[in-house]
N, C-alpha and C positions, 0 to 999 in steps of 0.2 A: 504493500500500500504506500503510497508516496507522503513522503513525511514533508510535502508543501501544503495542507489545506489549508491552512491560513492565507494562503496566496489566491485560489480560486477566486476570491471576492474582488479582488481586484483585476481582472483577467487573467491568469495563467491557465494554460494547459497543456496538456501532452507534448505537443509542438515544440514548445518551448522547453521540457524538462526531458526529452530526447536528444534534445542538444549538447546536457550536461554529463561530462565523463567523471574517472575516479580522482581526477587532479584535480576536479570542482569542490570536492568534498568540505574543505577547509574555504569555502569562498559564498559569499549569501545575495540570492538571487534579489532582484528590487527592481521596484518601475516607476520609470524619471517620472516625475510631477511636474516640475518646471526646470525649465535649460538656464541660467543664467551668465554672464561674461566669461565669468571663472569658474563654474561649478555646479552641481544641479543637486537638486532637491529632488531625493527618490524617495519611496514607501517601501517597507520591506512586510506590510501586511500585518506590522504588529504597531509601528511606528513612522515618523519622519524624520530621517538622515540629511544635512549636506555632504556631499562625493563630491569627489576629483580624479579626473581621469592620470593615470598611472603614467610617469613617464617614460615604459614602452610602451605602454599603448601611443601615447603622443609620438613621439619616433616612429612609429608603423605606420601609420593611420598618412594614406597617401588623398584622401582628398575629405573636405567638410560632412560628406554627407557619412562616410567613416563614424562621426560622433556620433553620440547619444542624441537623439530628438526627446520629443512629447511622448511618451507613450512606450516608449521602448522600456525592454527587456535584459538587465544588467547582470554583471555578478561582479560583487565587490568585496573586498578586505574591508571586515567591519574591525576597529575599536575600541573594545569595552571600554575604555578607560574616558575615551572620545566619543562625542557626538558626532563621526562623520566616518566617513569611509575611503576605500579607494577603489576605483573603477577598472576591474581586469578587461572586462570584453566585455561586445552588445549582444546579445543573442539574438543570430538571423529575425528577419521582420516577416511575420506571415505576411503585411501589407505593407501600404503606405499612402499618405497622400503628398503628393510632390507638384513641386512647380519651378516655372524656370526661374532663377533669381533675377528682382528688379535691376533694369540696365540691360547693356548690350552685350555682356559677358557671359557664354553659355556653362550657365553651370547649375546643379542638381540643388534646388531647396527644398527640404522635407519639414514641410508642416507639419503632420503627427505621425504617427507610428502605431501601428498592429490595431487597425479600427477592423471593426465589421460595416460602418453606416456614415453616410454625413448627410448631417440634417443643412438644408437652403432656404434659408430664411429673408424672406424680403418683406417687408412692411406694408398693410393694405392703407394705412392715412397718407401715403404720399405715392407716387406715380412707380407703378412696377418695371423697368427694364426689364422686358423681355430679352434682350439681345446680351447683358450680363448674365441673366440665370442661365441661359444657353453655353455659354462658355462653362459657368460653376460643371454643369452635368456633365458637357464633354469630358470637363478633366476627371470628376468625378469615376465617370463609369472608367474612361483611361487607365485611374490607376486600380480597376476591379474593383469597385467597393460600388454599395449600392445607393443612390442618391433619393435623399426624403424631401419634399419640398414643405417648408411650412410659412405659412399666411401669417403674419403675426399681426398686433394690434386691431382685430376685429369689432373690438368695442369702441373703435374711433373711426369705422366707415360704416357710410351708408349703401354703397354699392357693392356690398361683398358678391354678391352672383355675379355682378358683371364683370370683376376683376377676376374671379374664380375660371369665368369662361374666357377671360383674355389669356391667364396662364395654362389652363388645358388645352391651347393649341400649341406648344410646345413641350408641353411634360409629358406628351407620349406614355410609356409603359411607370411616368414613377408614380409612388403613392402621395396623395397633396392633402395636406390638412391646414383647417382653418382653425386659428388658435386664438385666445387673450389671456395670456400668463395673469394680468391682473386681475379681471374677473375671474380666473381658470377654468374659461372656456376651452372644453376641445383638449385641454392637459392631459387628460386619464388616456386619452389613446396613446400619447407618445410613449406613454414607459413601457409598453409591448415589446419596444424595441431595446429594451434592456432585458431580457429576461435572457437567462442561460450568462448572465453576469457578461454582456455586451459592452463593446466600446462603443464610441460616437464620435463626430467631431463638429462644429457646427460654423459653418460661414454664411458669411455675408456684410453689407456694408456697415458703414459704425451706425450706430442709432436703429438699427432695426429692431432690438429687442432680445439679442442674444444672451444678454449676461442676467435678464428678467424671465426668458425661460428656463435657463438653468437655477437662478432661485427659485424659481416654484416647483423645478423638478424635484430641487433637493429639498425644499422645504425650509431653507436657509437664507440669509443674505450671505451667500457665498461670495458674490460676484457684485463690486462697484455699478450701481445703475445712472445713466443719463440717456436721456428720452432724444427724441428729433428738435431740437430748438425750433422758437414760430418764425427764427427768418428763414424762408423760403425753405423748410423742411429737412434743413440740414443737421447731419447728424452728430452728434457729440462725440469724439475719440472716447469711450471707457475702458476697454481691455488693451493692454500695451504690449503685451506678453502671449503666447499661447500655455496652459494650465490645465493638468491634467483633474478632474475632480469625483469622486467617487460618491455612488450612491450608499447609504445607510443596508440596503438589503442585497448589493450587489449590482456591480454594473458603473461605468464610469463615463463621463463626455469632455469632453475636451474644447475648451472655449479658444475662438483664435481672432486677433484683432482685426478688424476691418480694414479690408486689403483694397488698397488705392491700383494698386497693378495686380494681375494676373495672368503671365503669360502662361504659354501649355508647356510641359515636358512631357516631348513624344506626340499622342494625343488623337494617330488615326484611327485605332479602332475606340478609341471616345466618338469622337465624331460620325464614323459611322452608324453608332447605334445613339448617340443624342440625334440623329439627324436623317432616319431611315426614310422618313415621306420622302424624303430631296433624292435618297441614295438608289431607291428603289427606282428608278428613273436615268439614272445616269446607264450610259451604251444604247439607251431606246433611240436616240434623237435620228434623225434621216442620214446625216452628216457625224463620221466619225471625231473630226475636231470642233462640233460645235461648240461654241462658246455661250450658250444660252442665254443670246442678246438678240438679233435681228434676223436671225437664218431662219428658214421656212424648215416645217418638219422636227420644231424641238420640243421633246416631250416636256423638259423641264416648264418652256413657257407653255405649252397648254394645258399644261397640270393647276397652274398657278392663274390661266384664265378660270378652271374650272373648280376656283374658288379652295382647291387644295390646303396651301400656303399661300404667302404672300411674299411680295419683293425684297420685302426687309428680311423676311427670313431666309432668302438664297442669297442675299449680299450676308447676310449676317453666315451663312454655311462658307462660302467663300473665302471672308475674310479671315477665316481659321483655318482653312484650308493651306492657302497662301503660308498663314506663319505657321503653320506645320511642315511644310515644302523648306521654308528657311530652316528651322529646324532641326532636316535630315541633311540639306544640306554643306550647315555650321557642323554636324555629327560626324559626317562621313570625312570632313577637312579634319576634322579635330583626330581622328581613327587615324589616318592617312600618315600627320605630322607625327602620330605619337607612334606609328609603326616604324617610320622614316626616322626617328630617335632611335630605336629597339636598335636596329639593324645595323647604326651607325654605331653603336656601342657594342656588338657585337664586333662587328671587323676593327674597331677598334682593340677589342682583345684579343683578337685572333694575329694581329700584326704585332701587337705587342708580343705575345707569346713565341710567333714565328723570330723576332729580333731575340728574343732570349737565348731558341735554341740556336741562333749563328753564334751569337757571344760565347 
């Protein structure tokens, strides 16, 4: 019988304690809560530790995403005498949600770590982006995991159907609830999604109501609350940090600050299943290089006369298209240069070596 059950309640399972050998024995398993500059904040299921990553792991560890995120799964040198630890290694990630870091620099940001679900929360008192939720889902389904959409602040609109049916023409296959954390309207459906002691992770813009759903999930003022200010619906910065936080009977979500950029990492087969009306369509057209503009014979445009989708949703399919395209082909340079290194330091040894044995 595994002498972790104090860890189940916080997500652990098999997965994760398959990973652990007999060198592990002297070393205790924990899951980061918050990352900070120097150090993070793990749970080891009985309590909360600061850690610091070991310095070989720091010497190993050849690129950022290497470290510990939100959510991940640690084993560290606890001690007793100390309230903190040391960080041996992550244990592989069943998941992940990732994205490309803000800027022109291609490189791997990992928002949380080992989710089952992310809830997409967009606010019904102020004007829904359609064409942002779009993106949330591509990345979503991209990185496997399953996307929730939830409606918040219900008790401040009068149009909830009509916004309901503006988002069902895009949310395809996810499940969408209509919520009011302050009333706790609509609340009892979401903990469904914790049961079997589930992760979460929840985005969306600031002010939508993220850190007010997670206090009513947990029953707590866990989370710093600031609403939409009244000038022009904009939303107040609360969460700065992303924060792992745990339910009382099991089960955890993960709050993440409102994210001003979002580009994708990776992100085609996101796209294709955030975007199957469009995809289902593509090779039909008369014209093998149609460009589904003015050419006669294009399925895409008479899908969209006949009320399908609409224009904004094939510019909006497009435009991610395109920065998925840059994407593979920033990937395939970046492959290219770091194999044209490999190879250089190979013949580099191999001539060195060849000079040793003439000497």
């Amino acid at each position: 019988m595994t002498k972790f059950t104090k860890l189940f309640k916080i997500g652990w399972e098999k997965f994760f304690e398959e990973q652990l050998n007999e060198s592990d024995d002297s070393l205790l398993p924990a899951r980061v809560i918050i990352c900070n500059k120097n150090n993070y904040i793990v749970n080891t299921g009985e309590n909360e530790i600061t850690a610091e990553v070991s310095g070989r792991f720091h010497f190993n560890a050849e690129s950022k995403n290497e470290f510990p995120a939100v959510g991940d799964w640690v084993v560290l040198k606890k001690f007793d005498e100390y309230e903190n630890g040391i960080i041996e290694k992550v244990l592989n990630r069943k998941s992940k949600l990732s994205r490309n870091s803000a800027g022109l620099k291609l490189e791997e940001q990992i928002l949380a770590a080992n989710l089952d679900l992310v809830f997409v929360i967009t606010s019904l008192n102020q004007d829904i982006n359609l064409r942002r939720m779009e993106r949330y889902i591509s990345l979503i389904i991209d990185n496997r995991l399953k996307p929730v959409i939830i409606l918040s602040k219900s008790d401040l609109c009068e149009n909830t159907d009509e916004k309901l049916a503006e988002v069902k023409t895009i949310s395809r296959e996810c499940e969408v609830h209509i919520v009011s954390a302050l009333k706790y309207t609509g609340m009892e459906n979401l903990k469904k999604y914790f049961a079997e002691n589930k992760t979460a992770a929840v985005i969306g813009s600031s002010g939508v109501g993220k850190s007010t759903i997670i206090n009513s999930l947990t029953g707590e003022d866990t989370m710093d609350v600031s609403g939409i200010s009244l000038y022009k619906d904009k939303g107040r910065h609360t969460t700065s940090h992303r924060e792992l936080i745990f339910f009382e009977g099991g089960g955890a979500i993960i709050d993440t600050p409102g994210m001003r950029e979002l580009q994708m990492w990776e992100g085609s087969e996101g796209l294709s299943e955030a975007f199957p009306d469009i995809e289902k369509y593509l090779g039909q057209c008369r014209f093998t290089n149609c460009e589904h503009d003015t050419e006669p014979g294009c399925a895409i445009k008479d899908a969209i006369e006949r009320g399908e989708f609409d224009e904004k949703r094939l510019a909006s399919y497009r435009k991610l298209e395109r920065e998925i395209l840059r994407f593979e082909n920033k990937t395939n340079k970046k492959a290219l240069m770091k194999e044209k290194k490999k190879w250089k330091k190979i013949s580099h040894a191999i001539r060195k070596s060849g000079n040793r044995k003439q000497n």
